[in-house]
N, C-alpha and C positions, 0 to 999 in steps of 0.2 A: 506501584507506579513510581516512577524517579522523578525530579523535579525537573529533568528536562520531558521526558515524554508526558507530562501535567502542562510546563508550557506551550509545549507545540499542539493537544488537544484544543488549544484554547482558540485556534485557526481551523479555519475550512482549508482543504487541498488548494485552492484556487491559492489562497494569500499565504499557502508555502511555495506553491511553485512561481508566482510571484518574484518571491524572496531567491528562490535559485534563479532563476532566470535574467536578475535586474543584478544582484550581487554577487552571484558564484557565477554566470555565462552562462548557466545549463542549458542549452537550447530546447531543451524538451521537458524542463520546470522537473524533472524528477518525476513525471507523469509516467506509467504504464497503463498502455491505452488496450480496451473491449474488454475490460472488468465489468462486472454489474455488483449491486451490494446487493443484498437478498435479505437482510436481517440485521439486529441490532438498531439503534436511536435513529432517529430520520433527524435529529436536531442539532448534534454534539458529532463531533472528531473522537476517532480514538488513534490511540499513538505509543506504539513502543518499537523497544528494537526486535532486529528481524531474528528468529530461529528458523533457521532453513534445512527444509526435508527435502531431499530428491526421489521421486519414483523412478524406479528401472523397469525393464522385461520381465518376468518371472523368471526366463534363463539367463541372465545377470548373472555370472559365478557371483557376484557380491552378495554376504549372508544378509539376509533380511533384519532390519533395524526396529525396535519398538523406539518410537520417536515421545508419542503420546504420553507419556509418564515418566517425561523427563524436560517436559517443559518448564522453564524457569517461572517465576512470577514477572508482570507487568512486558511480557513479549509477545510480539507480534508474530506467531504461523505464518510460515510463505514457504507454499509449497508447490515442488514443480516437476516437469517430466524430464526425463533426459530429451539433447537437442533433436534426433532423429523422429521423434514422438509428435513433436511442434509442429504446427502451418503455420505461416502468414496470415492466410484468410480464414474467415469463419470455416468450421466452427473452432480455428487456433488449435485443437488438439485431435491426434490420430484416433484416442481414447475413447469409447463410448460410453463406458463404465465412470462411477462414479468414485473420485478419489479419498474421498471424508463423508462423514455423515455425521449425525445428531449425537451418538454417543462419544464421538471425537470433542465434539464441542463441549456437551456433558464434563468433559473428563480434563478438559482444557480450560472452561471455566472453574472450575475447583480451584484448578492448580496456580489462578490467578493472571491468566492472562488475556491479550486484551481484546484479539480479535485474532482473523484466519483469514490467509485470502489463496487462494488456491488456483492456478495456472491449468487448469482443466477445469473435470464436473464435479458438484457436489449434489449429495442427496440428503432427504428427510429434512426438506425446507421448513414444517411445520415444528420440527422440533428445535431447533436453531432458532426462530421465531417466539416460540413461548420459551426462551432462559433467554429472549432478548440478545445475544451471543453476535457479534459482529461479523459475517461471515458473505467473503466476496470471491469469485468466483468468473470463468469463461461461459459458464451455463451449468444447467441440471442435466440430471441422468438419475435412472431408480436401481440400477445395477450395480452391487457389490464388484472392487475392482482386484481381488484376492486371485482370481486368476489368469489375469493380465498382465497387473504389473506392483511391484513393491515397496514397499521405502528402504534403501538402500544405502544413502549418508544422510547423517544429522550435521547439521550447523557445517555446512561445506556453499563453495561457492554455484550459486544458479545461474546460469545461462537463460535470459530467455530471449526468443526469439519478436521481436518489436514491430517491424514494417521494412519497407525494401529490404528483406533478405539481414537486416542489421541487428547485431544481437546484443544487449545488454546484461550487467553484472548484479545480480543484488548481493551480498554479502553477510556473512554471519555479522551482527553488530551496526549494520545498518539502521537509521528509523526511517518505520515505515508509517504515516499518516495514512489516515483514511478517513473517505468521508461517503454522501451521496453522487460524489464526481468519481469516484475510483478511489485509487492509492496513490501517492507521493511518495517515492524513496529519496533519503537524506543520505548521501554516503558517509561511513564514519570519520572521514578526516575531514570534514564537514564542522569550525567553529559552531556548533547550533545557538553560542549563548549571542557572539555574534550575529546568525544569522536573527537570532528571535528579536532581537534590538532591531533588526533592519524592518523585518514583520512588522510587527508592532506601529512605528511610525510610520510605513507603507499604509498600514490600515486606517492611522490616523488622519493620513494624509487625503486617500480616497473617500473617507467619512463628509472630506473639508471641500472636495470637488464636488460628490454628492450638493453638498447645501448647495455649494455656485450655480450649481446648475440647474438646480428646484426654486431658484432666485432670477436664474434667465440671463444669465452670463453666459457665454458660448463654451464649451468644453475645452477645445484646445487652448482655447487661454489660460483656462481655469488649471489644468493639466501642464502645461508650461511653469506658470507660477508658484503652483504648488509643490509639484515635483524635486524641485529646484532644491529643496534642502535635503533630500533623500543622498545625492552628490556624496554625501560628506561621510553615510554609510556603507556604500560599497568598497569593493577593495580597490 
């Protein structure tokens, strides 16, 4: 794991999108929303940068890609459908099938990486579960997806489809956070040493509103006052 994806673990998703949202603008904190996590620590962040797998149709003229045993160390699996495949609404994928399973993960954690989160369904939740493997998901499925649809590009850019019809970018070299909230994407022109400095006093800061407010001073005061020095961190 690199010493920025070691810093940014060190935050729940909330107090990274935070940090995008108060310092970068992001309006939407870097949130990709109706994830579930399914497995790995209920306590700790994991955090690295994105390797990106695209599934196609089976009749995709594009050759089929072995993605799985060429996963780097300390990266984060994000993997997704081409755009046609997407909904808006539950259940977000055309898919029934599921897109990874247990010996993905298996073969994922060897190779040293840090978690999976996948833009459809996964199966063999029990197994993902006992190697503890961090593995997030639109939902399950117990059906092998070999004749459906296939991995197609490795480490290319994802589309995915967000809410009103709006589609978002994640990118090779992205970090992606993750926690019991979902995922956070960082995009990589993204300062992260910057931003983690912003984090960090953020954190310190709501630590210090915390106590005012367990003392019986009114919030917005407290939040006014406090605030006041974060100012000097954004851009």
């Amino acid at each position: 794991m690199t010493s920025v994806s070691t810093n940014l673990s060190k935050f729940s998703t909330c107090d990274v999108s935070d940090g995008l949202l108060n310092r970068n603008g992001d309006l939407y904190g870097g949130f990709f929303p109706n994830l579930q996590k399914w497995s790995g620590s209920s306590e700790h962040s994991v955090a690295g940068k994105a390797y990106t797998v695209l599934f196609a149709p089976c009749d995709d003229p594009r050759e089929e890609v072995n993605y799985i045993d060429s996963v780097p160390p300390g990266s984060f699996i994000v993997i997704a459908l081409t755009v046609p495949l997407q909904l808006e609404c539950a259940p977000y994928t055309r898919i029934p099938q599921a897109l990874y399973g247990g010996l993905m993960s298996t073969r994922a954690q060897y190779q040293g990486a840090c978690g999976s989160v996948v833009f459809g369904r996964v199966r063999d939740l029990e197994e993902h579960k006992a190697l503890g493997f961090p593995v997030f998901s639109y939902g399950l499925g117990s059906c092998a997806a070999r004749m459906a649809v296939k991995p197609v590009g490795v480490n290319v850019p994802l589309q995915i489809l967000s809410h009103h019809d709006e589609f978002r970018t994640i990118n090779p070299g992205d970090y992606i956070v993750g926690d019991c909230h979902g995922i956070v994407r960082i995009p990589a022109a993204v300062d992260t040493e910057e931003l983690t400095k912003y984090i960090e006093k953020s954190v310190e800061v709501d630590e210090s509103i915390a106590g005012d407010v367990k003392d019986g001073k009114p919030l917005k005061a407290s939040q006014k006052e406090r605030r006041a020095v974060l100012k000097k961190f954004t851009q």
